[in-house]
C-alpha positions, 0 to 999 in steps of 0.5 A: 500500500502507498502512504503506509510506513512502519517503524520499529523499536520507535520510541527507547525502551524507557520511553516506551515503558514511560508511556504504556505506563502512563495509558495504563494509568489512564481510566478513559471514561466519559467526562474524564480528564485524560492527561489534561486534554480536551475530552469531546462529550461522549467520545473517547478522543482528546484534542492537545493543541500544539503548544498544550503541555501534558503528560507523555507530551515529548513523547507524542511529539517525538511520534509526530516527528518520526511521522514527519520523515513521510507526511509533510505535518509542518501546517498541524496546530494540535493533535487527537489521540485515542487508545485501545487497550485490549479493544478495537474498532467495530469495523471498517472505518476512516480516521476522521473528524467524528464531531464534524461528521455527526453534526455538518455531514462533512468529512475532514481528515487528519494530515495522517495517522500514527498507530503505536504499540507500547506494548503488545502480548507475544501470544497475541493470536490475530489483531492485525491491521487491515487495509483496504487493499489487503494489506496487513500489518501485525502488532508488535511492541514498540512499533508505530505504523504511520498512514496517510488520511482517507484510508479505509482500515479495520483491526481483525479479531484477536486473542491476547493483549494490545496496548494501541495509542492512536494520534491524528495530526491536524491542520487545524482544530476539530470540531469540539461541539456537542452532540449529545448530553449524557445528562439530558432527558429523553 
């Protein structure tokens, strides 16, 4: 597949660690602050501006570095980011501007996007990422899979553990409106 990169032993040991201990630590639920990010309503996705500082900061920075020896990012102002841990996505699907789309039906992606494995089980059974061309990619610990915007991809079924980190560079900031109040009646 074009536009589909991957580097391994990514990040030193130390660092890696570093920050599957700090999404370990994580509790992602709705309405948490996750790192000091901006938590969009009923969504588990965080926006960090540029310039935001935040836990693990020059750790995504130096992901977004890396991505940027194949993806010209030099226009972004602040990044989305998401985990799985031990989850996948329900299907196939486009990394996108989920507010943008629910709200104004209109579709906008991220300049690229970083997938990172802090860490992943060595008895994992299945768990690769899929392209739309067939292409797969197999999970492994330390390893940051980089593809361009637009690209259909899903995640096959799997057995075992995976620690999946997922930033979005943009070039400019997403939409953050609300769409739904948890708190509303029906």
């Amino acid at each position: 597949m074009d536009n589909l990169y991957i580097v391994d032993d990514a990040l030193d040991d130390s660092e890696c660690t570093c920050l599957l201990n700090s999404i370990k630590g994580s509790k992602i639920t709705s309405g948490a602050s996750w790192w000091l990010g901006d938590y969009i309503d009923d969504l588990p996705i965080y926006w960090f501006d540029s310039d935001t500082d935040h836990l693990c900061k020059d750790l995504y920075i130096r992901l977004l570095v890396i991505a940027s020896n194949y993806f010209d990012i030099s226009a972004f102002v602040g990044y989305e980011t998401w985990t799985h841990i031990n989850s996948k996505p329900a299907d196939w699907h486009q990394d996108k501007d989920e507010r943008l789309i629910q709200i104004y039906d209109k579709l906008q992606f991220p300049l690229c996007t970083l997938v990172y494995y802090p860490f992943v089980d060595k008895d994992l059974k299945g768990g690769r990422v899929v392209f739309e061309d067939d292409t797969t990619v197999v999970p492994k610990t330390n390893r940051l899979i980089i593809f361009g915007p637009g690209v259909w991809h899903s995640v096959e079924e799997y057995t075992g553990e995976r620690f999946a980190l997922i930033i979005g560079p943009w070039n400019k900031k997403i939409c953050m409106e609300k769409c739904y109040d948890p708190n509303a009646n029906d």
